[in-house]
N, C-alpha and C positions, 0 to 999 in steps of 0.2 A: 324694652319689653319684647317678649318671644313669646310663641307655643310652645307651651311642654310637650315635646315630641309621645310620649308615650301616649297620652290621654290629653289633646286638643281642646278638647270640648268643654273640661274642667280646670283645666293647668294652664299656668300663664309663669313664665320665667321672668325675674324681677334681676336685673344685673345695676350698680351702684358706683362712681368711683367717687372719693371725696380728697378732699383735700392733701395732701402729705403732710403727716404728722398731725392729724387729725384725729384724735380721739373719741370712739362711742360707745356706748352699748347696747343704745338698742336705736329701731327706724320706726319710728311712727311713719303707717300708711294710713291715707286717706281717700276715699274716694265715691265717686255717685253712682247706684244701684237703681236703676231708673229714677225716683224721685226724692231717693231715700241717701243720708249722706251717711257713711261709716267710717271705722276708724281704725286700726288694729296695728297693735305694737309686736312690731320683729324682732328677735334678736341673736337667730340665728344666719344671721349672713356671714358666710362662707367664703373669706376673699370677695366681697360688696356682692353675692351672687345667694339671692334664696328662690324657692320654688313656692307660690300659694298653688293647692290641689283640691279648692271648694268653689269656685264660683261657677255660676250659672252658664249651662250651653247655650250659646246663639244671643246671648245678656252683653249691651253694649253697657261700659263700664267709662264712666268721664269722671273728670278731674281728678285725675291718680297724681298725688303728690306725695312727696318723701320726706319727712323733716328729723336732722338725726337728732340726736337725747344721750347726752351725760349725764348720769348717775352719779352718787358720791355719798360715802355716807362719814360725819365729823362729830362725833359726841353726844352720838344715836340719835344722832339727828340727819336726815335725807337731802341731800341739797341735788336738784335737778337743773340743768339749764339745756334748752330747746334751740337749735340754727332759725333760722331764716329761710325759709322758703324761696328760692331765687331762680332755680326752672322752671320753665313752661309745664303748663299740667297737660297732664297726656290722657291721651283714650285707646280703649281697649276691647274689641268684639272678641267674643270666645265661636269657636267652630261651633254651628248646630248637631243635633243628634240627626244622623240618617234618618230614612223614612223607612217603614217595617213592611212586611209581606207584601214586598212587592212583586207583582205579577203577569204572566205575559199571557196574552192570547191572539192567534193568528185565525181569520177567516176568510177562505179565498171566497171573491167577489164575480168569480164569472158568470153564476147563476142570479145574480138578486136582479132584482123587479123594478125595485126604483132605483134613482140616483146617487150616487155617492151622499151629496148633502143631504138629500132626506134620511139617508142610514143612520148616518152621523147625527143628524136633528135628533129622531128618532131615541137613538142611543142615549144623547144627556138629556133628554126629559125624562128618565126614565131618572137621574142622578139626584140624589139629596143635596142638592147647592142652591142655596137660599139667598145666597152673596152675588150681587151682580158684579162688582169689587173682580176685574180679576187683569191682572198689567202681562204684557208679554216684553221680555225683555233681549238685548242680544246678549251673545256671552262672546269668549274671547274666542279668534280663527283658532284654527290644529296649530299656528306653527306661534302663537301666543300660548297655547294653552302647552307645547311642546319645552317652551322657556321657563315657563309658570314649575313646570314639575319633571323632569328630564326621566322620569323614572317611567310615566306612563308608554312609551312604546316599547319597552323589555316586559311590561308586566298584564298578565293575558284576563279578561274578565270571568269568572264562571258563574255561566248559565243557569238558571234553573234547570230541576230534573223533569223532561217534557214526559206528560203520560200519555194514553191514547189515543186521549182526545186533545192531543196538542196543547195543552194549557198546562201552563209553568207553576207551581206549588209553589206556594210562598216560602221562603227560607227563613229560617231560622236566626230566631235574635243574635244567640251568641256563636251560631254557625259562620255565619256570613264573614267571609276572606276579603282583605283588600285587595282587591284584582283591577278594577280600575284606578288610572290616574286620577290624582284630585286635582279637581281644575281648579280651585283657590284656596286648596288645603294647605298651603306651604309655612312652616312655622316663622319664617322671616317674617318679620315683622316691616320692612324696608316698606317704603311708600312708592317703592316701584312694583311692588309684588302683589299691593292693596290695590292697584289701578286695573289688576289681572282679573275683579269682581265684575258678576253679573252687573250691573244697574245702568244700562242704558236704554231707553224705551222704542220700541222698535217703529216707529212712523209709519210705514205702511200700514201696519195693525188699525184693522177695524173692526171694532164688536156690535157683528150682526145676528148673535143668537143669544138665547134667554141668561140671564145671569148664571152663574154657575158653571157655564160649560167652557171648556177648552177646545172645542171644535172650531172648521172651517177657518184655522190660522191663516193667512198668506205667506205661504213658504216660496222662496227665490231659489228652484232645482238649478245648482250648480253643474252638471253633469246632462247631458243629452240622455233622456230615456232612452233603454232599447225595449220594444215592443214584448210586452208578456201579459199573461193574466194578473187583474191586479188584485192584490189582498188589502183585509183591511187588518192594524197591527192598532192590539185593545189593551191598555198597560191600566192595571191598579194596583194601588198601596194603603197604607195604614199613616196615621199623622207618627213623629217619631215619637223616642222614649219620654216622658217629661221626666225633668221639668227642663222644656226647650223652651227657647222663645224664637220663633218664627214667624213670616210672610207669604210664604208660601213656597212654590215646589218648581225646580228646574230640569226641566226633559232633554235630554241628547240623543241625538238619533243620528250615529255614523254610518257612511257605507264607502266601503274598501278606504279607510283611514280617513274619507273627507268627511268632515260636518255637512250636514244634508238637510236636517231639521232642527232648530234649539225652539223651547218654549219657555214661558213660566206661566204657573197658575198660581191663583190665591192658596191660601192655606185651607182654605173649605175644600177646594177640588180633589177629587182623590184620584182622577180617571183621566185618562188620555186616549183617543182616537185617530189615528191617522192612516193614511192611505197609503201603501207602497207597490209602486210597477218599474221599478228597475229592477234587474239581477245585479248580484252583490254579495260582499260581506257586510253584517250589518251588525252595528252595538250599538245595544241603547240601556241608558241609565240613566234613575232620577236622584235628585239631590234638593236637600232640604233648606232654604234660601231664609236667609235672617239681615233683615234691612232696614228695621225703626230705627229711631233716633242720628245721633250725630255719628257715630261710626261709620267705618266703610262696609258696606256688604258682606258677608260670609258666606261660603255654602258649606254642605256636609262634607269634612272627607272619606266616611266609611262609605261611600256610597254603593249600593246593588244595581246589578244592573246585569244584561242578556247579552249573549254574542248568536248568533243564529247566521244562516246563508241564505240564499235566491238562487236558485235557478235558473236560467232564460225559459226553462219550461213552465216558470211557476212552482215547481216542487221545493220546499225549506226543508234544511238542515238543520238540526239544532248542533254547540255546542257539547264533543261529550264530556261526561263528568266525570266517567267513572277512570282512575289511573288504571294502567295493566298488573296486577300480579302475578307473581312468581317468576320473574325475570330470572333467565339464567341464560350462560355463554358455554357452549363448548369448540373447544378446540380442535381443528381438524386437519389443522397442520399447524407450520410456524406462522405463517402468514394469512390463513385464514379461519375464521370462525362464525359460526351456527348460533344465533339466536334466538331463545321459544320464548315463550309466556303459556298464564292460563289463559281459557277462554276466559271471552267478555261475557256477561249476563245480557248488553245489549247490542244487537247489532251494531255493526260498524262497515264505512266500506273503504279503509283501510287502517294503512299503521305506518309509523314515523318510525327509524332508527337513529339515534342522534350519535355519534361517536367525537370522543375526544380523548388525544392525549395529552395526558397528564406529566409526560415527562420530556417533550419536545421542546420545550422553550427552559427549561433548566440549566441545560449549558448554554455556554458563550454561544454566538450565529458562526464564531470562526470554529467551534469545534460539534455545533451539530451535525448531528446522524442521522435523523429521522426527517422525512420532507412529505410525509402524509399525517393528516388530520391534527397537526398543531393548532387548527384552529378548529373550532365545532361543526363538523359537517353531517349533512341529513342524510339519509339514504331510506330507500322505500323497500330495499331487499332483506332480506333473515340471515344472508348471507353476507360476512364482512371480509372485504378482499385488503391487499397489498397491507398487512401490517409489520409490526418491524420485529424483530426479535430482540426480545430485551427490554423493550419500551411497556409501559403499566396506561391503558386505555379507562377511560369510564366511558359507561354503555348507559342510555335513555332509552327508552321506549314511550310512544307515545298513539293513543288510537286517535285516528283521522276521520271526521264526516266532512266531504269533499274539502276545501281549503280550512278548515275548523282543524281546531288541536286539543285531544283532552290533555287537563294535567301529566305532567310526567311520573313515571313511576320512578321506583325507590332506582338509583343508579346502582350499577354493578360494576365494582373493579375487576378487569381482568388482569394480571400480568403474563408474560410472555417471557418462558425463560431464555438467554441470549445464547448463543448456536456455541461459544466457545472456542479460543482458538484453535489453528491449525499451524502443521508444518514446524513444530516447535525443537528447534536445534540448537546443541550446545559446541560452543569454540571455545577449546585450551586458550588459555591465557598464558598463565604460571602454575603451576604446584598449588597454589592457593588462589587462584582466580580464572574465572570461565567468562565467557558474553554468552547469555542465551538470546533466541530470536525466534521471533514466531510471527505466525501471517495470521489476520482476521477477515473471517467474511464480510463484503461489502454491506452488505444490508444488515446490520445490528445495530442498537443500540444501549450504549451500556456508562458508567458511571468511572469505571477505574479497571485496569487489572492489578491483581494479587498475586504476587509472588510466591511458593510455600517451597520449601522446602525439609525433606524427610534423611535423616542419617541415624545414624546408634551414636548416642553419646556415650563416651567412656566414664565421665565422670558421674552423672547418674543411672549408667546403665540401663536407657533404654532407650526407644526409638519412638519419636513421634512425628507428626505435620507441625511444622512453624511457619510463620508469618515471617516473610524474610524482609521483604519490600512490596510497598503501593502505590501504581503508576497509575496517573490521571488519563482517561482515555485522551485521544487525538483523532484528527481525522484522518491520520495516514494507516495506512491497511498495515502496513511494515513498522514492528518494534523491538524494541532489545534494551536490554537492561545488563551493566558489569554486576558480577557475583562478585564478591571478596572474603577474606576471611575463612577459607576453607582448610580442609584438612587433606595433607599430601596422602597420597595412596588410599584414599578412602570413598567409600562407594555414598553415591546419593542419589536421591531421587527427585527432580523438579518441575512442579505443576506451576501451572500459569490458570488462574480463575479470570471470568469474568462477571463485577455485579452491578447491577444495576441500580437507574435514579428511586427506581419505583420505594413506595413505604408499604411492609419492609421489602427492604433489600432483596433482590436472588441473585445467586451465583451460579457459574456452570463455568466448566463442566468439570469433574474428577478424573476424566478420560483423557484431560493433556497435560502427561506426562511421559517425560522423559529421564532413564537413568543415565548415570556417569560416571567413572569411575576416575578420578582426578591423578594426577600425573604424580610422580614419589620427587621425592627432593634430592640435588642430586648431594651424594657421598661424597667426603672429604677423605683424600688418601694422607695416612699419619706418617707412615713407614713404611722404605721400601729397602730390599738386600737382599745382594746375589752372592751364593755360594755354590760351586762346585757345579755349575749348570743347571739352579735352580733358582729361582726367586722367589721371594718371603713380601708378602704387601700385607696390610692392616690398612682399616681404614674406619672411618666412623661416620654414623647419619643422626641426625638431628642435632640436639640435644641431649642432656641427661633424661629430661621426664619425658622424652618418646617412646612411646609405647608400640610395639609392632605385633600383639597378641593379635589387636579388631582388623589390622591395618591388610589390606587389600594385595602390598607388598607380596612378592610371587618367591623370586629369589636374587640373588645377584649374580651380576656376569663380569668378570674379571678378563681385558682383553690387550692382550700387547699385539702391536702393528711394527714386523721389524720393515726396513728400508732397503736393504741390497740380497737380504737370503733367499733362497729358494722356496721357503714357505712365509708368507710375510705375514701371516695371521695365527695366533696362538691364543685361544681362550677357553676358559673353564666357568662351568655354573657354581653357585655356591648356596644352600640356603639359606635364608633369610635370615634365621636364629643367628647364622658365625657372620663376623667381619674381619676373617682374617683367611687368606690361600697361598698353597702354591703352587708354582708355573713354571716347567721346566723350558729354557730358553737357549737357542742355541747360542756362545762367546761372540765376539767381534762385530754386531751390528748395535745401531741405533734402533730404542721400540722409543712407542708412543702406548704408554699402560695408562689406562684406564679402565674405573670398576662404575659398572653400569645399575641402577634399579629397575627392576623389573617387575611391573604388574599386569594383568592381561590384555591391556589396552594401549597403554604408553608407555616409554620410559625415558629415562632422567641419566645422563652420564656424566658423571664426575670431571673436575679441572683435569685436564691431561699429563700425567708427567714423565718428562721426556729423561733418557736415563742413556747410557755410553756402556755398554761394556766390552772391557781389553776383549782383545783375540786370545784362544790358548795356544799354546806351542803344537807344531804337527807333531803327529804321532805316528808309532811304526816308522821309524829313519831304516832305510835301508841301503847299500854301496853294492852295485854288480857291475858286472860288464867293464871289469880295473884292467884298465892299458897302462904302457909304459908309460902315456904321457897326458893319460885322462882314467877318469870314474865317472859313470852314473847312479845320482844318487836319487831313490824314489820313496816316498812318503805319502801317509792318508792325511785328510784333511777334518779339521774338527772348528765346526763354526764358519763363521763368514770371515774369507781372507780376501783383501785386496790383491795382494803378494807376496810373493815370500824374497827373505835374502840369504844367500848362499858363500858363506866365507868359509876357506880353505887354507890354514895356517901349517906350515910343514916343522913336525917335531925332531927335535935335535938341539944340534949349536946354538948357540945365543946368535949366531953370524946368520945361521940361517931366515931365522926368525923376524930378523930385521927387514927380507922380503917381505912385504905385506903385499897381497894383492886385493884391486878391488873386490868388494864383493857381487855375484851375481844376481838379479834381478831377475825375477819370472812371476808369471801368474799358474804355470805348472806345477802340476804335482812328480813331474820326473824332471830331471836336469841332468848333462852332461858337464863334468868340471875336466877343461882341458888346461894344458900348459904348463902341468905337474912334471915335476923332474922324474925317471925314471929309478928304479929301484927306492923310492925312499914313502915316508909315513906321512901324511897329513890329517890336522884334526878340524873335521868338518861342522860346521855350524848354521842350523835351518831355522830362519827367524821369521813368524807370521807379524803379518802390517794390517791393520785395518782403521780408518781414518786417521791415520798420523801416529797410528799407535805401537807398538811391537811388543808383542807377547817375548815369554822367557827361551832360549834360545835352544833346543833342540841338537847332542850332541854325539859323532861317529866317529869314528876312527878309520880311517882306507891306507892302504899300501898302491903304491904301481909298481910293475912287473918290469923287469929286465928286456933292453930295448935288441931287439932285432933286424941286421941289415937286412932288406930284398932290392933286386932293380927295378929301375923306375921306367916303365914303355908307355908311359900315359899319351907323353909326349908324340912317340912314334906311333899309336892307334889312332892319334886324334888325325895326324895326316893322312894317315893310309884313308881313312872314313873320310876326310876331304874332297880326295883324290876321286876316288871311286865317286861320289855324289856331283863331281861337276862333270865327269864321265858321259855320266847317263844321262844328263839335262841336256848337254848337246847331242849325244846320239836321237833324244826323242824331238828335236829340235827341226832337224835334219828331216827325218820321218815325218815329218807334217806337211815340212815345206817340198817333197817330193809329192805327196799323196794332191795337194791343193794343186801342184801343175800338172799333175797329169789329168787331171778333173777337169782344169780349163784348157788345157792345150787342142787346138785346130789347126788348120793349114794356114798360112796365110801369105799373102804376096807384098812383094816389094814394093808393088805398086799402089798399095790401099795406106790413103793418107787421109787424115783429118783436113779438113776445110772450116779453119777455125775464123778465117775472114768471116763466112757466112753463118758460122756462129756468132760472131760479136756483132756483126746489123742486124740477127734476128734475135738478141738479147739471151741467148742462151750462157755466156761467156761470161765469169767474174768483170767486175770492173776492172780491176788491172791484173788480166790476163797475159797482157806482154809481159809481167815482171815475175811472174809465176812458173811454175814446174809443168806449165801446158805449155809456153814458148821452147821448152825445150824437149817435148813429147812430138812436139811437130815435124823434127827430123825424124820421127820413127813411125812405122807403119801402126795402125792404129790396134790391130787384132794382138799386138806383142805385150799392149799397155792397157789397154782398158779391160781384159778379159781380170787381169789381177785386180785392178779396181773394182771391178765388178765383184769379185768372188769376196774382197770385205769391205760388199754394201756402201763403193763409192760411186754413185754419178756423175759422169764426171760433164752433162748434157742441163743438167739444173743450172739455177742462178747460187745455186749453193753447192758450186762443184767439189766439194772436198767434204761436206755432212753425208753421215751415212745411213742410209735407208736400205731398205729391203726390200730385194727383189728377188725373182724366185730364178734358181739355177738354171744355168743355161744345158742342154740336154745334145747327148751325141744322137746322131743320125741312129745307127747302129741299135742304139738302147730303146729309137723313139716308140717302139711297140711292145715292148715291156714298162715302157713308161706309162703310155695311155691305159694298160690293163691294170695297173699297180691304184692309180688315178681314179680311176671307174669303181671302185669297190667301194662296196659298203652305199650305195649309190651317189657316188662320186660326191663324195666325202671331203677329199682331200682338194676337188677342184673348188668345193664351194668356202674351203679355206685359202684356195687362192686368191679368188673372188674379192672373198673379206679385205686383202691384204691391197688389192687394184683399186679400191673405195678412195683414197686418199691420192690419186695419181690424176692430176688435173685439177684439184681443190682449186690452185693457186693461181689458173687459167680463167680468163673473161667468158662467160657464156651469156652475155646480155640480149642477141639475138634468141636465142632459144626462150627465154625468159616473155619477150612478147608477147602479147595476146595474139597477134596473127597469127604466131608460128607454135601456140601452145598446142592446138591440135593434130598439130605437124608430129611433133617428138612420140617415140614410141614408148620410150617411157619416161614417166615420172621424175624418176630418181636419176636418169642417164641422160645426160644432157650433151649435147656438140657443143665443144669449145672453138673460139674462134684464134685462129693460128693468124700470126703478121704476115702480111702478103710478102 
């Protein structure tokens, strides 16, 4: 047995299993109505499961027994038989009815006269309770009553509407929301959930005031007061709906989620008093308590009840009531938006904005987008920042009296349309296939993109948007999708959408796209033939059923690449409509033809095919310049020749004929044919070659002329020109080697000799100077030998007496003052090219002294240093 979830208070769920293969029709029930026993036959159970929707609210119901009943009926006559009873009988309390107009009044206490308890005295003598009869009981902690009903901390209580005078207006029967948790309204019926009942009697309780009153409870403040003015908080009600059966009435009194104050009064009390000097949120609610007989306890679960606040100043908030209207959102960029309302009718001093999306947690966590407000967040501004584009929000509003929250108003979907790809580029494939790619901005969120593309169909003749392909979003910014199936040379246009999770749908944007114009396919050559220096090609594209009216096709290009001619390129346009040209080519080379398609973007060129054509014969043969024993034969050239060959057969005799001579080989276009007999005819033959090939052979006729004796003086000039030419090599020979002695010639005496001892101990001397041309210069006075040395640049005083260096001429007495003004010019010019030339004279001399730091200040200059000579 259960509560009827709908209606508690009258409904009680009857669930049954019997036996397998147990046949019934109907369930006799039985059971005790306080004193009274009844009986009532079921016979609509439902898979062993009925509903009763009559018994009494807050009515403890004992010995509910089940006993099932086959019917049968045999020769109209009724035959019944009845089980046996064999469960325990059960009991069963139904919920009470809440308690009606109930009522709140708050009065602060910082002006009264006397003491709390005489107020409170005061107050229920004043009360109609005739009943001394009155039990206080505990009820279950926040985190029992938290187990009890899991629903109470998500669901908010609402207050009464407070009027001027601070006093709460009773609410209305069929008004009144379930906004409090029920603290033992739970329809399980489990005997762990019945244990969660008021009925333990509170032992500190002691009743020191007149019957009837619910005053001067001993309440145990869990919380340390904070110092304020204190009020007193004045709650009445009405007994509930009948026909209830009740005990009496149970008070809660929360502050900031802890239990603070629990009571019970009798059913005569209608009024409760109590003192509050904490600040705080504070809810309080009464519930209607049903406890005779053998059942367990029940309380009401419609219960009413106040949310209000505390101040530290003493000022109370109530609860507001009233929701916002006219919620609206406007947009004021992608990412942010403006939220109004109307006004309130009552003050408020603030407002809650609740924001959630709706479409954050719908994809996978590996391919979310969005990382604000997937879960419900508050905000206190009108202003809603960092949202996402793409993503579909609900918007709450809610008005605030300090930590209090009225109801929410109607929610408001926004969606946000998504910003739409960028950068969207198409790559050739094939003739029939592309890759496109496109970049998306990082902050979107969206559901898929959509492929479209737009073309002219031929066969329905006309052009629309299609659905081509639907990619699942990812979280890579980077995508691309292969196109197939297109059409060569034909234009199209392709958008990329994006839509989103939201209901319904949005897409964006119609602004990315991109056209294309797809590549032509290439052309098959059929036929190809050369005549007379022209060539005839054909060739075919597609198919029979291609159609090239719509086709984007421009025209075709027809192009031969020859390999050794002076022009190696030859091609012609053609349009589109023909497939067939021709192309004038020059004989004897190798092309490479191929017919190209062309549209304004790309084009497509055909298999290549490779083609030989012979050489033609030269043309224009012509014979001049005919000796008795030669002809020169000259001819134009037509085509590309490698070379030509030149055979010369002499007419006549059969005897004669039998001379064959080689033929002549040239890459010219003139040739000399020598070795011809004199006075007689020969028939000349000019044969073009081009890769192994020889055109048809090019035919003339020559004569040579009658032969003429002259003498022969080749012989006797060639000497004479000998003669004469070694003449004048020694005359100029002579001439030099006079002009050079008289250059260096001086006086000199018999007695001026080298001292080549004192050359070889001061190292000036080759190593083996005895075996050399100075051992024998030594019989001669020095001025006779070294002056010629000298004049070509030999020293003959170095360690490399026979390398020649340069030094500057030696100068006669006579000339020396012509010399020195010659010198001096240009300001002495020529000496500072002497100079230059003295740089190198002692390089290979030790100057290590000079080099010391003592003797660095010594030298006059830098660069000129004293060499040190062997003693």
């Amino acid at each position: 047995m259960s509560d009827y979830g709908p209606s508690p208070e009258t409904g009680v769920v009857f669930q049954i299993r019997s036996p397998d293969r147990n046949i019934y029709t109907r369930v006799n029930i039985s059971f005790t109505e306080g004193r009274q026993q009844r009986y009532m036959l079921y016979k609509d159970f439902h898979k062993g499961k009925t509903v009763f929707k009559h018994w009494l609210s807050g009515t403890c119901y004992t010995n509910i027994t089940f006993q099932l009943i086959s019917e049968a009926t045999v020769n109209r006559s009724s035959l019944v038989s009845r089980s046996q009873i064999l469960h325990e009988p059960r009991q069963h309390r139904t919920v009470p009815n809440p308690p009606l107009n109930v009522s709140l009044k708050i009065i602060p206490l910082s002006g009264r006269g006397t003491p709390g308890t005489d107020l409170h005295g005061a107050v229920l003598k004043a009360s109609q309770n005739a009943s001394f009869l009155r039990r206080v009981r505990d009820v279950p902690s926040t985190e029992e009553q938290e187990e009890a009903d899991p629903e109470e901390i998500d669901v908010t209580q609402t207050p009464l509407n407070a009027s001027d005078s601070s006093t709460a207006e009773p609410a209305p029967e069929n008004s009144t929301e379930l906004l409090w948790a029920e603290p033992t309204g739970s329809p399980a019926p489990t005997a762990e959930e019945e244990e969660e009942f008021v009925n333990a009697v509170v032992p500190e309780y002691e009743d020191s005031n007149e019957p009837g009153s619910a005053m001067d409870l001993n309440f145990e403040p869990r919380v340390t007061p904070t110092p304020m003015s204190p009020i007193l908080l004045e709650l009445r009600w009405s007994p509930p709906r009948p026909p209830t059966s009740f005990d009496g009435f149970n008070i809660y009194i929360y502050r900031d989620g802890n239990s603070t104050e629990t009571a019970t009064v009798d059913e005569n009390t209608h009024e409760f008093f109590t003192e509050l000097s904490e600040a705080g949120t504070y809810r309080v609610h009464v519930t209607t308590l049903s406890s005779s007989g053998d059942c367990e306890a029940r309380e009401s679960s419609a219960a009413t009840g106040f949310t209000f606040y505390l101040s530290p100043s003493g000022e109370w908030m109530e609860q507001p009531q009233e929701r916002p209207q006219a919620v609206s959102v406007k947009m004021l960029d992608s990412s942010t938006a403006a939220v109004s309302w109307a006004p309130s009718a009552h003050r408020y001093n603030g407002s809650l904005i609740s924001v959630l999306s709706l479409t954050c947690l719908r994809p996978s966590i590996s391919q979310r987008m969005e990382n604000t407000y997937c879960s419900e967040e508050n905000i206190t501004s009108d202003i809603i920042t960092s949202l996402t584009p793409g993503a579909q929000y609900r918007v709450v509003v809610y008005h605030t009296n300090g930590p209090l929250v009225s109801p929410a108003s109607e929610p408001v979907i926004i969606d946000i349309e998504p910003t739409g790809v960028r950068d969207l580029v198409v790559y050739p494939l094939s003739p029939t296939a592309v890759i496109l790619s496109w970049q998306r901005p990082y902050n979107v969120a969206f559901r898929k993109y959509v492929l479209q593309t737009f073309f002219f169909n031929s066969a329905t003749q006309t052009s629309q948007w299609t659905t081509y392909y639907e990619i699942a979003a990812t979280a890579s910014v980077i995508a691309s999708v292969r196109v197939t199936d297109l059409l060569p040379a034909w234009y199209y246009n392709f958008r990329v959408t994006m839509v989103t999770w939201g209901d319904p749908p949005l897409s964006c944007c119609d602004g990315s796209t991109v056209s294309f114009v797809t590549a032509p396919e290439a052309p098959h050559i059929s036929s190809v033939d050369y005549s007379h220096g022209t060539l005839y090609v054909r060739w075919n594209y597609g198919d029979l059923f291609t159609d090239l009216s719509h086709s984007r096709m421009l025209h075709w290009q027809v192009t031969a690449e020859g390999k050794k001619g002076s022009r190696r390129r030859y091609s012609i346009d053609v349009t589109r409509s023909m497939m067939k040209a021709s192309l004038a080519l020059p004989p004897g080379d190798i092309y490479n033809l191929t017919v190209t398609a062309c549209t304004e973007r790309s084009r497509n060129t055909s298999a290549p095919h490779i083609m030989k054509l012979d050489p033609a014969a030269p043309k224009s043969l012509y014979a001049v310049n005919a000796s008795d024993t030669a002809v020169t034969l000259l001819w134009t050239e037509e085509g590309v020749v490698d070379f030509y060959q030149i055979a010369c057969r002499p007419l006549g005799t059969s005897r004669d004929r039998t001379k064959v001579r080689e033929p002549l080989v040239t890459a010219a276009h003139v040739v000399t044919v020598s070795g011809l007999q004199p006075s007689t005819s020969y028939n000349c033959t000019v044969t073009s070659s081009s890769y192994s090939s020889a055109s048809d052979p090019a035919f003339i006729t020559v004569s040579t002329a009658v032969r003429e004796m002259n003498p022969s003086v080749a012989a006797i000039s060639a000497l004479a020109v000998l003669s004469v030419l070694l003449i004048s090599l020694l005359v100029l020979f002579l001439l030099v080697l006079r002009k050079k002695h008289m250059e260096l010639s001086r006086e000199c005496g018999a007695e001026t000799f080298v001292n080549f001892a004192s050359f070889e101990r001061d190292g000036k001397l080759p190593y083996n100077w005895r075996r050399s041309l100075f051992a024998f210069l030594t019989l001669l006075p020095s001025c006779l030998w070294t002056d010629y040395l000298l004049a070509f640049y030999i020293n003959p005083w170095s360690k490399t007496a026979l390398k020649k260096r340069k030094l500057t001429s030696p100068v006669q007495l006579s000339d020396f003052d012509a010399y020195i003004k010659d010198m001096s010019k240009d300001s002495a010019y020529k000496f500072s090219l002497q100079f230059e030339e003295l740089k190198s004279v002692g390089l290979d001399l030790s100057h290590e002294a000079a080099d010391l730091p003592v003797n660095r200040p010594k030298n006059r200059y830098t660069n000129i240093l004293p060499c040190e000579w062997p003693a």
